[in-house]
N, C-alpha and C positions, 0 to 999 in steps of 0.2 A: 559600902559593900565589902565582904570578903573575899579578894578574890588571890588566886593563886598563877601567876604566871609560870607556865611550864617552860622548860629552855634543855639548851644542851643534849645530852642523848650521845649515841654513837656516829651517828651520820660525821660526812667530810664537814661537812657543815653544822658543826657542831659548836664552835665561834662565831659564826656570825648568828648562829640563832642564842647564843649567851648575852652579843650585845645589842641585839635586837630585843631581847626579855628583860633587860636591866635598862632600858628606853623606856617599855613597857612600864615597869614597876616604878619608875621614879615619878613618871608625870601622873599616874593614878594616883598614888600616895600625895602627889603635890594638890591631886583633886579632890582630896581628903578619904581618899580608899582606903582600906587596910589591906594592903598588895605585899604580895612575899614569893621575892626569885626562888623559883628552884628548880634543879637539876633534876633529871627524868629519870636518869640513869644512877647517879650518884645519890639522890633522896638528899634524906637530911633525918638521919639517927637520932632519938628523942626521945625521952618516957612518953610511953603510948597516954598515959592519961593523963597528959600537960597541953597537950597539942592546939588548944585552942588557944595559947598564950604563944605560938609562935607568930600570928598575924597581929602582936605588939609588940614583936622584938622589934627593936632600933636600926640595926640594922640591915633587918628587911629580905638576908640572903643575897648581897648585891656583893657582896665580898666574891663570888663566885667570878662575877663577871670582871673581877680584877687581872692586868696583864695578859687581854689578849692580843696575839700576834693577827697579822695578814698572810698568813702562812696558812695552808691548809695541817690540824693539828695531828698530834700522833695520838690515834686511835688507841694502841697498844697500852700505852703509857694511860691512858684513862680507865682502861679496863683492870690495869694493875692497882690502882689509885683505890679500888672499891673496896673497901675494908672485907668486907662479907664473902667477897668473890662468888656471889652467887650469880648463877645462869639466868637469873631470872630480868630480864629486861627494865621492870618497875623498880629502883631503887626505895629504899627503907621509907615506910610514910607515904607514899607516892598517893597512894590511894586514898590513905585515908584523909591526909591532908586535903586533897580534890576535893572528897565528901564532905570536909568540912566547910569549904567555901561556897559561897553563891553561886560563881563560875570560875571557870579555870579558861586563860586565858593562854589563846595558844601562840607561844613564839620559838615553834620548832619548825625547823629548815631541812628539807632532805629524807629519805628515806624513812623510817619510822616517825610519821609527825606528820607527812605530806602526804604518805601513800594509804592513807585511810586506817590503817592499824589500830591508832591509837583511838583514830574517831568511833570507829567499831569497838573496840573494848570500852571506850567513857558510852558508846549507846547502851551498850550491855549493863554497864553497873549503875545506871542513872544519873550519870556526872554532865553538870550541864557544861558546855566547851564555845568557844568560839571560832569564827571559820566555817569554810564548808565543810559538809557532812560525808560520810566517809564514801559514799558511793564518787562522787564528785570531785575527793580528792586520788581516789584512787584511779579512775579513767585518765586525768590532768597529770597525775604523776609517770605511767608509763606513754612514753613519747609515741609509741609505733599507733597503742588503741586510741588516742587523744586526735591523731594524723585522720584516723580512717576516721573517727566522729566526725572529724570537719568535712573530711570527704562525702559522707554519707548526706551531711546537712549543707554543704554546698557553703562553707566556710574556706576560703582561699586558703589554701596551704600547701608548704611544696611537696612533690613526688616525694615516695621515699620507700626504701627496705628495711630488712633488719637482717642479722647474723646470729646466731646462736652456736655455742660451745662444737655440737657440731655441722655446724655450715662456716665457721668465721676463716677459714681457707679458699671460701669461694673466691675466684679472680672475677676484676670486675667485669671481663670481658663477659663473663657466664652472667654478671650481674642484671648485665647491661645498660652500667653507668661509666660516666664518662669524668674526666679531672677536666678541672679541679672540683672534691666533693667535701663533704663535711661526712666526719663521723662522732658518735656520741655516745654517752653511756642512754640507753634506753629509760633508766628509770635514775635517774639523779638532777642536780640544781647548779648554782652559782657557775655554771661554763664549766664545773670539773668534768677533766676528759673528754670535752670537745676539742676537735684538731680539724684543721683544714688543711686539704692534700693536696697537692702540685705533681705528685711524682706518683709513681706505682710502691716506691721503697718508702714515702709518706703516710701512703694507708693501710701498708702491711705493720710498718711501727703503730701507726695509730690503733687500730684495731685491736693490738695485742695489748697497748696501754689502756683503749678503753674500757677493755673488761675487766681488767685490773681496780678501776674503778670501782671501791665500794659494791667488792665481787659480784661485778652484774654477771647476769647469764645470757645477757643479747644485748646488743649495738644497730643504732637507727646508723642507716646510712641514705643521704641526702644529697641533692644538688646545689654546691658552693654561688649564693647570688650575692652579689656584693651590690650595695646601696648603702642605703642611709636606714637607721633601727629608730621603733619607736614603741615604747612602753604603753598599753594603754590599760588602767587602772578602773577595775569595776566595783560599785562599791551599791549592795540590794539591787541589782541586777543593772544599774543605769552605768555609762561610763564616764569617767573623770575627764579633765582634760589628759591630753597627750603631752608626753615626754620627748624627748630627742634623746639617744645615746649619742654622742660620738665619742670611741672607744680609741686611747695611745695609739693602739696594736690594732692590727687586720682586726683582731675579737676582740670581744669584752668578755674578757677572761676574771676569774677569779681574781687574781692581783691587781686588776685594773676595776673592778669593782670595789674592792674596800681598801684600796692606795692611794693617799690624795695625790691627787693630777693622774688619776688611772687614765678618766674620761673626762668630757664634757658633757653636761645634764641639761637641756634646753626646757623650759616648760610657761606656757606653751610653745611649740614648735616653728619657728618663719622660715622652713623651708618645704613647708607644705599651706596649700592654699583650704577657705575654709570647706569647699567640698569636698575636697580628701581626706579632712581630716573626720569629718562628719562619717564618709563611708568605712573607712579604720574604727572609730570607737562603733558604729552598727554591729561589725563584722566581729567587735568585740565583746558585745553584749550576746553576742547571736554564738559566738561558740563558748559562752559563759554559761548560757541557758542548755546547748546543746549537749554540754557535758555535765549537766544534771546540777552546777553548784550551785550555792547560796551565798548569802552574807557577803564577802567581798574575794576578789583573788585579783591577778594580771596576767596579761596578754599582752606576749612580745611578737611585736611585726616587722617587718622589713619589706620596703620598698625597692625593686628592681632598678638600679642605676639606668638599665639600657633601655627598656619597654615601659616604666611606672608604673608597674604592675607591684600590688600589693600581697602579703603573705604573711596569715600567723604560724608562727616555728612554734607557737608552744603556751601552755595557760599555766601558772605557778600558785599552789592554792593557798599555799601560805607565805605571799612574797615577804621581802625584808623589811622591818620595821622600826628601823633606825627612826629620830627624824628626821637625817635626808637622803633617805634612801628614796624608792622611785615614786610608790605609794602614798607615802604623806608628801610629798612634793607637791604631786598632781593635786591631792586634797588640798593642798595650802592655794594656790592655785585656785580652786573651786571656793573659798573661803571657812575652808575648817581646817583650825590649825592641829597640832599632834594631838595634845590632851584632849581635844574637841572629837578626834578620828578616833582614838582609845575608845572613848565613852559609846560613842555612836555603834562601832563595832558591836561593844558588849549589847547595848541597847538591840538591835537590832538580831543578835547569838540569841538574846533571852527572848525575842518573840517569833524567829524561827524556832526553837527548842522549848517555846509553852512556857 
């Protein structure tokens, strides 16, 4: 097959969806694909009528995903980068390359890529994609509508508000939340701009850094439960096994996601017995369904240290796709290794989408 892995873009997450796409591209091509990295934003400049001879360049577009840092990266400095400086979001080819392939293979992380944009514009022009479909990524992308679907379908999850440009002066006293709380950027990924607060001088910092966040215009605010995390990986609506996080730091922050020795990865879980872990992946399939997706995403839970009570904080529609990141973990695990999880993916894109 022809297939074109998308990556990169402007989101903070715009590095780990690079080396998640060049993951992507290699083990397909090792599957005998003809798979070609490329950049969302940046394109790839080409005489318009050669283009079917870039899915036997040699080297595939992986140049791209050369020297990434663990750093979240500078946005600015990418925007300068684009020869064209055009406004226009789709870099040179974007489109037409997509159309020339079979499918286009999504390994974009974070705001334009997760929040349905791009799945709504590939329905529009008839580009087949993979992943859930845009209604489903866009619910899962903002954290406040994703809360209330669980709420509404009786999916465990915790209390929670939001703040907007203008409310985000509200004291919590008006709130009526209590420290220690979590706040977040409402619609982003990898932990950027999550903070936990101890103090009143904690979540008036927090707050102001999390809109700064990849200029959200609203912040979830939640009640801080400390426990134990566990990833649970759904893949055509069934779930994988369960993950364990344990994360260096209070969170599993950005840096301790893609640092080695950020965390510790368990899979499967021995500090859950097998009926809990039964009612977590249910709970996970049931707000998978509940938020309309398809094809595969994950659902992070957390278990109450004090009560053992469980809680999904949240469904990521296009989590990360390293090989050891959470999702081929769990797959490995269930006995489908990455190249195996690739293919399945597409397989299963091409019979949701005809």
């Amino acid at each position: 097959m022809k297939i074109i892995v998308l990556a990169g873009g402007l989101s903070p997450e715009r590095d780990v969806s690079l080396i998640s796409g060049a993951g992507i591209c290699r083990t397909l091509r090792e599957r005998g694909h003809k798979a070609f990295l490329l950049d969302v934003y940046l394109g790839l400049p080409y005489d318009s009528d050669k283009l079917e001879e870039v899915f036997d360049l040699p080297g595939a577009g992986l140049e791209i995903a050369q020297g990434i840092k663990t750093t979240a990266p500078d946005i600015e400095a990418v925007k300068a980068s684009r020869p064209d400086q055009s406004e226009c979001y789709l870099g040179p080819n974007v489109v037409e390359l997509c159309r020339l392939a079979d499918i286009t293979f999504m390994g974009l992380h974070g705001s334009v890529g997760e929040n349905g944009k791009m799945q709504a514009t590939f329905d529009v022009l008839g580009i087949k994609y993979t992943g859930p479909n845009s209604l489903g990524c866009a619910m899962s992308m903002n954290k406040l509508v994703a809360k209330q679907v669980f709420k509404m379908t009786r999916v465990p999850t915790p209390r929670g508000t939001s703040l907007t440009e203008k409310t985000k002066d509200t004291t919590l006293d008006e709130l009526g939340y209590y420290l220690p709380l979590v706040v977040k950027p409402c619609s982003s990924g990898s932990s950027l701009g999550v903070y936990i607060c101890h103090t009143e001088e904690d979540y008036k910092e927090a707050v102001r850094r999390s809109f700064d966040e990849d200029h959200q215009d609203e912040v979830v605010i939640e009640p801080f439960i400390r426990g134990r995390e566990y990833a649970c990986g759904i893949f055509a609506g069934k779930a994988l096994p369960l993950v364990e996080i344990i994360p260096r730091d209070e969170v599993f922050s950005y840096e301790n996601k893609y640092q080695d020795g950020g965390a510790t990865e368990i899979c499967p879980p021995i500090s859950l017995d097998a009926k809990m872990m039964k009612k977590i992946q249910r709970a996970g399939e049931k707000a998978f369904e509940a938020l309309r997706m398809d094809v595969y995403a994950r659902a992070d839970f957390i278990v109450d240290e004090t009560d053992g009570r469980f809680y999904c904080l949240e469904m990521n529609g296009l989590p990360g796709m390293t090989p050891t990141s959470l999702l081929p973990r769990a797959a490995l695990n269930a006995g489908m290794d990455y190249g195996e999880l690739c293919e399945k993916i597409i397989e299963e894109s091409m019979k949701v989408r005809g």
